[in-house]
N, C-alpha and C positions, 0 to 999 in steps of 0.2 A: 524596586524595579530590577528587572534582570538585567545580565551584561552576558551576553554570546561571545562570548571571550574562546578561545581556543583551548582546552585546557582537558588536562590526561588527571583524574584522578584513582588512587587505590586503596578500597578497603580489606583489612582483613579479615580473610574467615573464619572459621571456628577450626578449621585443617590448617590453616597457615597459610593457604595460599593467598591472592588477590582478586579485587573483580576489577577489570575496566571499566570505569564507568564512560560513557559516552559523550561525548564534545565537540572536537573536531575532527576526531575519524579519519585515517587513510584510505585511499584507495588501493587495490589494486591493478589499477590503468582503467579499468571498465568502466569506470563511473566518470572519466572525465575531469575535467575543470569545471562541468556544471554543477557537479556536487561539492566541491570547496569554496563556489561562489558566496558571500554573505551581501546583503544589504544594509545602509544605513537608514537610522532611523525619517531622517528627511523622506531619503527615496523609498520607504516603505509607505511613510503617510501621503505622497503625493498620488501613489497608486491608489492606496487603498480609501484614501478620503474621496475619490471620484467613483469606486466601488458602494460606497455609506459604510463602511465599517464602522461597529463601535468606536469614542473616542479612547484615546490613551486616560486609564483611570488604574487609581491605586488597588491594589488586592492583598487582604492580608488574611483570607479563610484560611489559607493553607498553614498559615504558621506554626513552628512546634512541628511539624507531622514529616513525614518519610515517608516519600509514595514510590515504589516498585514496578519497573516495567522489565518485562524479559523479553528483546526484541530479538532482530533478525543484525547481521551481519550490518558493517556502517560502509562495508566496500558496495554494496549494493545500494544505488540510491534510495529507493522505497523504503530501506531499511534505516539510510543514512536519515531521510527527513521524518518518520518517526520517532527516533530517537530523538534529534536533535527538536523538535516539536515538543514531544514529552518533556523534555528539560527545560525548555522555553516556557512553558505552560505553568509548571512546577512552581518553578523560581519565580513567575512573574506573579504567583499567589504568596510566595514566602515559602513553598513548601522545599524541602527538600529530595529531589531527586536521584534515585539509586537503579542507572539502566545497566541492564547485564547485558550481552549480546550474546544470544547462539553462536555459532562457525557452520560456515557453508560447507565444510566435510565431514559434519558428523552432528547434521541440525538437531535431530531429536535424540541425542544423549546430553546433550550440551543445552538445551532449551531446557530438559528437567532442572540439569546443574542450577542452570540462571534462574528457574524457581525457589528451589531449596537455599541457593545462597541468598535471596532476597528475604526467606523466609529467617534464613538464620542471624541475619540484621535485624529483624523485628521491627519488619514496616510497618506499616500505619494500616495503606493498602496496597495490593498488588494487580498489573494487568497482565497479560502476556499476549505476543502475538499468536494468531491460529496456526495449528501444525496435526494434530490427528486428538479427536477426542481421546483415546488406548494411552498416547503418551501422556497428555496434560490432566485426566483427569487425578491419577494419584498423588503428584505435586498443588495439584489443586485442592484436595481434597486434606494433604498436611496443612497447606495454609490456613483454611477452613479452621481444624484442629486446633492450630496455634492461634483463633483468633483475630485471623486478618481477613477480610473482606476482599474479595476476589471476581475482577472486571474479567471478563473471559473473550475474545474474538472467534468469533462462529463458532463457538461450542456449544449449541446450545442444548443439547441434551446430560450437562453437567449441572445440575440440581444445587450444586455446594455455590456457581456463580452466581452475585447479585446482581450484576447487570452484565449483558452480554451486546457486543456492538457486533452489527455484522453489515457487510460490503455487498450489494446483492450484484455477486458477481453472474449470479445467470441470466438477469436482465443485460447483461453485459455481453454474454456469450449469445443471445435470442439475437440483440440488436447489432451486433458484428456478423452474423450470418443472413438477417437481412439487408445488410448494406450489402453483402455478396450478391445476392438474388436479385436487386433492386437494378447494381452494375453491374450484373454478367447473366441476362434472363437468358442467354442461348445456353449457359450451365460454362462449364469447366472444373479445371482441378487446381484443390487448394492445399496446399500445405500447413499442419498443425506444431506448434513449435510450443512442446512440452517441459514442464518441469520433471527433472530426471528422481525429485521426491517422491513419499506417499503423502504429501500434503492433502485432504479430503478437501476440501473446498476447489482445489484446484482441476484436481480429477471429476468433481462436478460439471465444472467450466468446461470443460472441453465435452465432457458428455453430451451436457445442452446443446453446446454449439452442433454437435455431431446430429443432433438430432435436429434440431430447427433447420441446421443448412439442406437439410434431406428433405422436410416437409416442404419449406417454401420455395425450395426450385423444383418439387416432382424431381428429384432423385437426378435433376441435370448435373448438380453441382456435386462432387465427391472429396472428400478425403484422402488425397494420391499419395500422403505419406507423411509421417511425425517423424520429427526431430527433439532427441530429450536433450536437456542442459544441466546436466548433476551440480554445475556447480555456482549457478548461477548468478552467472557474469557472461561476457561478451563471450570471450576466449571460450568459454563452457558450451557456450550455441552454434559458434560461428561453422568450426568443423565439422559437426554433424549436421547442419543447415546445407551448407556447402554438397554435401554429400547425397543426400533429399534432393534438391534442386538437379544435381549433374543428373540424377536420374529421372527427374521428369521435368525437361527443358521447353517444356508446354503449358506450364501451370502458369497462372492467374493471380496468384494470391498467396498472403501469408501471414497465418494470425498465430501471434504467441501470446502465450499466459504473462508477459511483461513487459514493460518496453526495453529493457537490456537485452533480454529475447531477441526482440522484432529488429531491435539494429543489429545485433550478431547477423539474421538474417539477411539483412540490407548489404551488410559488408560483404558477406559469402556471395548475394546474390551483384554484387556489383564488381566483383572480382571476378564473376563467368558472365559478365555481360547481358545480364538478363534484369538489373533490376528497372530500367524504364517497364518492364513489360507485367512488372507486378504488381497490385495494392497492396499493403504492407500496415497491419494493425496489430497495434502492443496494448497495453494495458497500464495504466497506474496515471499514468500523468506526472509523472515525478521528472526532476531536476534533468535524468538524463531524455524522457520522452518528449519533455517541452520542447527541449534542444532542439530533437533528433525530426520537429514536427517543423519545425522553424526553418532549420537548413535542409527542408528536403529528403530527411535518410529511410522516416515514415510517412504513412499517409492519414495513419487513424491513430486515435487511443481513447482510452477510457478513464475519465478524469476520479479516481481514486481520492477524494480527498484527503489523505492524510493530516496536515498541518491542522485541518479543523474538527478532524476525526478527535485525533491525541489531545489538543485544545479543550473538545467534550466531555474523552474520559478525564481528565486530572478535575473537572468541575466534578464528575461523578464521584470521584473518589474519593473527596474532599467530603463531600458529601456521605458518602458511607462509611467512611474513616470518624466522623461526628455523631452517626449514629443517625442521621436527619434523611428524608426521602430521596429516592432518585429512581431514575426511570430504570425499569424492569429489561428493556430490549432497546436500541438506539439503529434502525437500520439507515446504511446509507445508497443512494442510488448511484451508481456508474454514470456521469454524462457523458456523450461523445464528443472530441473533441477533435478537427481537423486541421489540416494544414492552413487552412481557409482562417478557419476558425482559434485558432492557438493564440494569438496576439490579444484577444479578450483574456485568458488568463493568467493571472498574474504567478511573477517566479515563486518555486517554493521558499527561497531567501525572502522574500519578500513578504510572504506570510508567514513565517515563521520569526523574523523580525518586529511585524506586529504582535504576533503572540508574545514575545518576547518582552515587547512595550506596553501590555496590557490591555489589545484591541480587542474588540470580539468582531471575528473572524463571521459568524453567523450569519449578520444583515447582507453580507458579500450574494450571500448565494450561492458560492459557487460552490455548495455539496448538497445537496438536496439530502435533509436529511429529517427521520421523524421519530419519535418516542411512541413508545406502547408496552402493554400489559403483556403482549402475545407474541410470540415472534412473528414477522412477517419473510417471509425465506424469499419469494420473489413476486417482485410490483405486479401489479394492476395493469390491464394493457392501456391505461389513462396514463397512468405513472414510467410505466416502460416508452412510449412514443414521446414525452415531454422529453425522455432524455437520448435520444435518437440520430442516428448519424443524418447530418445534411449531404448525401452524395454529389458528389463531383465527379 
């Protein structure tokens, strides 16, 4: 059984340097005390056994094996709870866990790094998080090379991944621009709060969005201005948030590609006095969005499940690390999630704690989520309205 203990380890490379592997993770002030919250085992089964989650049971596929994740930054929460997911999962199979983290100022030289140095451990299997096919496919493609089996996030035009998980973040983007239409049919103007990356998935998101908020108001609703966050965290958005808003002290709204995003927003906009006057939608549903949904700072997000995403892949991996089947594509759907509505889902301490304990996360629900042969890039309008803002 795992123990989520706090704990910094280092291995070395084949250059002499070290990798961080991932644990307890600093913040840089962004993320809060929501993200060094842990739960205990009690307080995780009392949530999650009124959820149905699987029972606590023993896991030993993993054993023997070295599973590889190259994630995202632990200052940022989304990044903080898959990692720490990943390791939880790992461990609570037996396997052994080896996360590298990119850095927020130099994501995709530092994302190859975290490939190659997991390669040069001689993992079992590797995943990584999404960042530009151009970067991940040649670190993908050494892996491949040496033999390791490679979980890939939204990449799916990289032939060498055996299974690819992807976030259908443009039902995400469709259904955030009709909750705009839905509460503002006279139109107005919204504000785009972008990641300051080339991240492709992301740059999709905002596309969609750009385009659905156009169709389903007849051109009422606009785009009055984007705000990028190079570095994302709060402090990254907040300033240029701030700046967007002084110039259009008329807007309506404000949707970011995260919820560290969407309160940078909240704070700029509440320091010029404008935020009662705004609706305010982030993205991920993570440690800092739940919060920020709870006390008021947002009004939407999109439930990203990580804790049972990461959960998925180490089953997968496990799986292809043995040689034995696993699914070819794993998409998962964005639920919305409101202020109304937040108190239904449970903290990411708390999923991650049953992961930890050997729950399956699955019977919960709370990621809609399905296997296939094909990739599927964005739901069904059956599948998109099941996961649909309830407006207020």
């Amino acid at each position: 059984m795992s123990r989520l203990n706090c704990r910094l380890a280092a291995v070395a490379t084949a250059a002499g340097a070290a990798i961080a592997l991932a644990g307890c993770g600093g913040t840089d002030g962004s993320a809060g005390d929501a993200v060094n919250r842990s739960a205990s085992s009690s307080e995780a089964d009392k949530v999650l056994d009124g959820l149905h989650a699987g029972p606590a049971k023993e896991c030993t596929s993993g054993k023997g094996l070295t599973l590889g994740y190259a994630g995202v930054w632990s200052s940022n929460a989304g990044g903080k709870a898959g990692n720490d997911s990943f390791a939880a999962a790992a461990e609570a199979c037996e396997a052994t866990p080896l996360v590298v983290e990119a850095k927020a100022d130099d994501p995709l030289n530092t994302m190859i790094t975290a490939m190659d140095q997991i390669i040069s451990q001689h993992a079992d299997a590797v995943a990584f998080f999404p960042l530009t096919a151009d970067v991940m496919t040649a670190p993908s493609r050494r892996a491949v090379k040496a033999g390791i089996p490679v979980v890939s996030g939204e990449i799916t035009n990289f032939r060498g991944a055996s299974t690819t998980f992807h976030q259908d973040r443009l039902t995400a983007a469709v259904n955030s621009a009709r909750l705009f239409c839905e509460k503002y049919p006279d139109g107005g103007k919204v504000i785009y709060g972008a990641y300051g990356g080339s991240q492709q998935d992301l740059i999709a998101m905002q596309k969609r969005f750009e385009s659905e908020l156009r169709d389903c108001s007849d051109g009422k609703l606009t785009i009055a201005g984007t705000y990028a966050n190079k570095t994302d965290d709060i402090a990254g958005g907040r300033g240029t948030a701030q700046a967007v808003l002084q110039q259009h002290p008329d807007a309506i709204g404000v949707v970011a590609y995260s919820d560290t995003d969407a309160v940078a927003a909240s704070r700029a906009a509440s320091d010029l006095g404008m935020r009662g006057k705004l609706t305010i939608v982030g993205y991920n549903a993570d440690a800092v969005g739940l919060a920020a949904l709870q006390q008021g700072s947002i009004d939407y997000s999109f439930a990203w499940g990580i804790p049972e995403q990461q959960q998925k892949m180490v089953e997968v991996m496990i799986a292809l690390a043995k040689g034995e089947p696993a699914p070819r594509f794993v998409t998962l759907y964005p639920r919305c999630v409101s202020r109304k509505t937040v108190d239904a889902v449970p903290s990411i301490a708390v999923r991650v704690r049953g992961i930890a304990d050997g729950r399956d996360l699955a019977p919960t629900k709370i990621q809609p989520m399905i296997e296939s042969d094909k990739p599927t890039l964005e739901a069904s309008e059956a599948q998109r309205k099941a996961v649909a803002c309830e407006v207020s």
